[in-house]
N, CA, C and O atoms as CSV, one atom per row, in Angstrom:
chain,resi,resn,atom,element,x,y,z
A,1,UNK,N,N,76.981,91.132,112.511
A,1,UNK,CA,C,78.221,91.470,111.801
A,1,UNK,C,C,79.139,90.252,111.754
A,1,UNK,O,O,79.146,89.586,112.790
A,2,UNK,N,N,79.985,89.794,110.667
A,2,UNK,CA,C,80.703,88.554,111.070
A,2,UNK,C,C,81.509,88.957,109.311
A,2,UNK,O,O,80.993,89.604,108.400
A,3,UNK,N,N,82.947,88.266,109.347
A,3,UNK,CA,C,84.093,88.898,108.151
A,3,UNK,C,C,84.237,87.544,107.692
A,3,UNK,O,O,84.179,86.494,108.331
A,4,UNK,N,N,84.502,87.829,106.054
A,4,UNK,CA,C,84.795,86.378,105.334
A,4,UNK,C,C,85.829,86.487,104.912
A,4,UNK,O,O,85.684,87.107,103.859
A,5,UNK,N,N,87.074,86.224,105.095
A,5,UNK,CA,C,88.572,86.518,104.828
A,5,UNK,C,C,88.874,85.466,103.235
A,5,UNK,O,O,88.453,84.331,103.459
A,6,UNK,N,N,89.336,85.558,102.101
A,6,UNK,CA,C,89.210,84.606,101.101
A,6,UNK,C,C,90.768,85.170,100.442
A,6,UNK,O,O,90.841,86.375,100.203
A,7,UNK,N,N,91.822,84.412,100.195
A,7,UNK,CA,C,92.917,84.774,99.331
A,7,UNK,C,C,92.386,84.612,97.949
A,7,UNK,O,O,91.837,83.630,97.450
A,8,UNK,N,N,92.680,85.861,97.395
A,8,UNK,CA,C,92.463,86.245,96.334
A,8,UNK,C,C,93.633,87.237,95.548
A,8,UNK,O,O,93.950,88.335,96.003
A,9,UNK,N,N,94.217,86.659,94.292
A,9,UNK,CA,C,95.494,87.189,93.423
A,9,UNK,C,C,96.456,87.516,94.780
A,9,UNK,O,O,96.798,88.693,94.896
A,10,UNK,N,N,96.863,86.674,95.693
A,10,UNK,CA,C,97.801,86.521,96.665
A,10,UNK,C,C,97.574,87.960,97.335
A,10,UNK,O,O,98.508,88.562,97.864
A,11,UNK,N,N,96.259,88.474,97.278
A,11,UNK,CA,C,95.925,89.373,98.023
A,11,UNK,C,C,94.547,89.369,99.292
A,11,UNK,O,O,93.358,89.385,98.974
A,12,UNK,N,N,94.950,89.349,100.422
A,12,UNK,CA,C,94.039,89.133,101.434
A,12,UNK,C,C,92.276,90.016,101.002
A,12,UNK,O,O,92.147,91.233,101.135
A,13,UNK,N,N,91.516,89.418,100.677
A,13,UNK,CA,C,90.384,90.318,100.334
A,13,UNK,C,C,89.349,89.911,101.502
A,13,UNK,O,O,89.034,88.748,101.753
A,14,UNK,N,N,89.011,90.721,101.979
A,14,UNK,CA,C,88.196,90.846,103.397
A,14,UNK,C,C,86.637,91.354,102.668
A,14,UNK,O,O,86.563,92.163,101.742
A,15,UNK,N,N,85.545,90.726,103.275
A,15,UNK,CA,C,84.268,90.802,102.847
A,15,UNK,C,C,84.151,91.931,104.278
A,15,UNK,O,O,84.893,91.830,105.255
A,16,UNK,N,N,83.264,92.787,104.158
A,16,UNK,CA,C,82.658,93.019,105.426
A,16,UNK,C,C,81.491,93.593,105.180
A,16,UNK,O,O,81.229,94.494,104.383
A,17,UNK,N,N,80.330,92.615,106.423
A,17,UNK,CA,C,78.827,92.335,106.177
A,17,UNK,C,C,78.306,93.303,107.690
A,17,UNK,O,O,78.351,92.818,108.820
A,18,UNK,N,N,77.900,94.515,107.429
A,18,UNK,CA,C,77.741,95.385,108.730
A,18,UNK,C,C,76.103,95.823,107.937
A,18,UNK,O,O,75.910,96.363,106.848
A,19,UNK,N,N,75.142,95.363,108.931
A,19,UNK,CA,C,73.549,95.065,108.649
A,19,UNK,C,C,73.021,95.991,108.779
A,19,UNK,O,O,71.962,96.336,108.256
A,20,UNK,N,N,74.162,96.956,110.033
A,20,UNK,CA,C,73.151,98.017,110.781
A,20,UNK,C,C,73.768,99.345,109.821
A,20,UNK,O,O,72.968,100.280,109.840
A,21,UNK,N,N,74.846,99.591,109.099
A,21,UNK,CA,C,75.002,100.560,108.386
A,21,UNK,C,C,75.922,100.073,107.362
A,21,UNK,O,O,77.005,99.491,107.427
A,22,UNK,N,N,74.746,100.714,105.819
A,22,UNK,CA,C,75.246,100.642,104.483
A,22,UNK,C,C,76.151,101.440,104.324
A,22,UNK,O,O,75.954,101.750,103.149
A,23,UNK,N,N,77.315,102.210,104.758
A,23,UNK,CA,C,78.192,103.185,104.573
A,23,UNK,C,C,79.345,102.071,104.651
A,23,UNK,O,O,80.279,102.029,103.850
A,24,UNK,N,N,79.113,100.920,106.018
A,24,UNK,CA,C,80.511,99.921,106.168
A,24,UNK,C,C,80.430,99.397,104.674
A,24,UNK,O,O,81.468,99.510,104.023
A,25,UNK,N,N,79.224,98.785,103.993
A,25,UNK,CA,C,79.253,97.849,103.426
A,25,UNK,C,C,79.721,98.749,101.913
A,25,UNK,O,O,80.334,98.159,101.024
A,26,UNK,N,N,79.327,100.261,101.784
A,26,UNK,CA,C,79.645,101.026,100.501
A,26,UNK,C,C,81.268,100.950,100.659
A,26,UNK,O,O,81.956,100.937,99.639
A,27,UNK,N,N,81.747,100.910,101.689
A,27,UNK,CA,C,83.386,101.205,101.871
A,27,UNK,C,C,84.048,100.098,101.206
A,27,UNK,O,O,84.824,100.273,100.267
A,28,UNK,N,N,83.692,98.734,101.774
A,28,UNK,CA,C,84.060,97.485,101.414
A,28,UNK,C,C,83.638,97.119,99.860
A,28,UNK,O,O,84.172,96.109,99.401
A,29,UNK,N,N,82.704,97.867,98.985
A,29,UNK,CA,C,82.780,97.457,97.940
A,29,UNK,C,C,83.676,98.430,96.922
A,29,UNK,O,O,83.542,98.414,95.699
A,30,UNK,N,N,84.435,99.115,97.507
A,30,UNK,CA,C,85.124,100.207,97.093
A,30,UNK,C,C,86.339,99.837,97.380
A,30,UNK,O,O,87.151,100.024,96.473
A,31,UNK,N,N,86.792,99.302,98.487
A,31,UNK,CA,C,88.111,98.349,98.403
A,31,UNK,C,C,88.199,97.422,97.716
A,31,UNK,O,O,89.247,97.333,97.077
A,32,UNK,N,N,87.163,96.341,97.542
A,32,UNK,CA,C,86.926,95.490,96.970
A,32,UNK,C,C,87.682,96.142,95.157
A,32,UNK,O,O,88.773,95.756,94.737
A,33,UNK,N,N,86.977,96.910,94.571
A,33,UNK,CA,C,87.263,97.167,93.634
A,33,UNK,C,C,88.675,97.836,93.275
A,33,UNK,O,O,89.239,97.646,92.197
A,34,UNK,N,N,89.090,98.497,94.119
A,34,UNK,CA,C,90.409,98.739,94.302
A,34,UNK,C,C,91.652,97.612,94.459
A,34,UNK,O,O,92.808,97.806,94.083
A,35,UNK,N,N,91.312,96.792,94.890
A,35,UNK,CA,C,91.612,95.434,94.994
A,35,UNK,C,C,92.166,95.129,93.795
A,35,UNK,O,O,93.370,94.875,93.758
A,36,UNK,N,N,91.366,95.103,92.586
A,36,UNK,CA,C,91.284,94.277,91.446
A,36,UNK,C,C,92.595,94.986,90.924
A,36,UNK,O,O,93.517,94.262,90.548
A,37,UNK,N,N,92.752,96.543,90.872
A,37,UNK,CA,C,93.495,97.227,90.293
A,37,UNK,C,C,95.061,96.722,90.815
A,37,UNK,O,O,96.066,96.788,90.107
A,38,UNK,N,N,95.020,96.241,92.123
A,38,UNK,CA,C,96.149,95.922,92.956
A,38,UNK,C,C,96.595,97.335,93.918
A,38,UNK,O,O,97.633,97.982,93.779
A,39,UNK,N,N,95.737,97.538,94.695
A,39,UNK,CA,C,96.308,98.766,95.503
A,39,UNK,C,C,96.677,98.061,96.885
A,39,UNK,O,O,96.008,97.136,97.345
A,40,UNK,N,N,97.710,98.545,97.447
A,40,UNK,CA,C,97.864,97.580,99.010
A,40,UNK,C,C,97.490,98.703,99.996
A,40,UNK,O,O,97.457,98.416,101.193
A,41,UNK,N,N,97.209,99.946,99.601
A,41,UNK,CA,C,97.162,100.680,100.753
A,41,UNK,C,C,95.682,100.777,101.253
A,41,UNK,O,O,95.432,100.986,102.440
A,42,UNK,N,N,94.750,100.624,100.341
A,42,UNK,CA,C,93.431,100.265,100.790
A,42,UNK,C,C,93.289,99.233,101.502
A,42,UNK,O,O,92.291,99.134,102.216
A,43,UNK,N,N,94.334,98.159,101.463
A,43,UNK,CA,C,94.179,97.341,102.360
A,43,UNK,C,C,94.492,97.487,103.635
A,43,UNK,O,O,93.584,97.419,104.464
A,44,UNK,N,N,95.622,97.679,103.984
A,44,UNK,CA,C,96.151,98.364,104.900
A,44,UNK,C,C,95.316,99.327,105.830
A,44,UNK,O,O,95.507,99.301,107.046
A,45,UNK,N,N,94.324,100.236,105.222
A,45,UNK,CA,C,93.452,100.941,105.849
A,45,UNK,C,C,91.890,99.638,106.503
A,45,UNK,O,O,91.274,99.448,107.551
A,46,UNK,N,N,91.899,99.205,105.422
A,46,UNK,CA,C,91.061,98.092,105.592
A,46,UNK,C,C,91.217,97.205,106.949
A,46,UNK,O,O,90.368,96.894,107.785
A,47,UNK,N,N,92.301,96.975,106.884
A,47,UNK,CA,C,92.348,96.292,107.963
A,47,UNK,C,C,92.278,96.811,109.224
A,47,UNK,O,O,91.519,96.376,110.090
A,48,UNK,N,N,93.092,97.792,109.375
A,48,UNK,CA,C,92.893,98.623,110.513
A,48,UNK,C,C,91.284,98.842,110.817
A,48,UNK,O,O,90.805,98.661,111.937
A,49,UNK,N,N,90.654,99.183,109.873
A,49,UNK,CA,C,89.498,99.699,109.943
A,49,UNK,C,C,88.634,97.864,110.909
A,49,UNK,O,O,87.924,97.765,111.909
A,50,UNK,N,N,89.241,96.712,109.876
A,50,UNK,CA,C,88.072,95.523,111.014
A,50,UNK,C,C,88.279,95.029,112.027
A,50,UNK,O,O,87.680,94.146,112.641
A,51,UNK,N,N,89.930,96.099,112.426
A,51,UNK,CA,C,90.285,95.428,113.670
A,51,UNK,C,C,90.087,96.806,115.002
A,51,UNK,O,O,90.338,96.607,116.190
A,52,UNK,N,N,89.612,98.097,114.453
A,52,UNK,CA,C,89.266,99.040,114.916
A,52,UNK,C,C,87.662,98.958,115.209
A,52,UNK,O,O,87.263,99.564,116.204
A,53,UNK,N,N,86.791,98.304,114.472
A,53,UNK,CA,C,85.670,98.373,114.335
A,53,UNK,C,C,85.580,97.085,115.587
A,53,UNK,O,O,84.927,97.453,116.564
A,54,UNK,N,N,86.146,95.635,115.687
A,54,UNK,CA,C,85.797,94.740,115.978
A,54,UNK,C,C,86.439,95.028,117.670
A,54,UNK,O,O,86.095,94.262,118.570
A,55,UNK,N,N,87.369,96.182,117.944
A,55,UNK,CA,C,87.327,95.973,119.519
A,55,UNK,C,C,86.465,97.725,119.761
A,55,UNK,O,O,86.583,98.281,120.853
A,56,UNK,N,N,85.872,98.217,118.921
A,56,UNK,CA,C,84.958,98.855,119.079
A,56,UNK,C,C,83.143,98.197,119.672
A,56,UNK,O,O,82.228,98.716,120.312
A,57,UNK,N,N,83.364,96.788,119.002
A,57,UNK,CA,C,81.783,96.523,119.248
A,57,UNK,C,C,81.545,96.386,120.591
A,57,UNK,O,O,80.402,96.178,120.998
């Protein structure tokens, strides 16, 4: 597992690459796309979610 953080339209867009389950990676391409529209609250969940996940491992 490892996160690629990239500024994008002055919006933080977070990659997340989880090997052992395609459900992380269906989530992240669903923010991802939400993204484009400009939503901040998917982010917001987003984040919580790689900083929930990452003192989970």
């Amino acid at each position: 597992k490892y996160f690629v953080v990239q500024e994008k339209e002055k919006t933080k867009v977070i990659y997340i690459y989880e090997f052992r389950h395609n459900s992380v990676l269906s989530l992240n391409q669903i923010a991802w796309r939400r993204n484009i529209s400009g939503s901040k609250k998917i982010w917001i969940f987003m984040e919580f979610f790689v900083l929930n996940s990452f003192c989970n491992e």
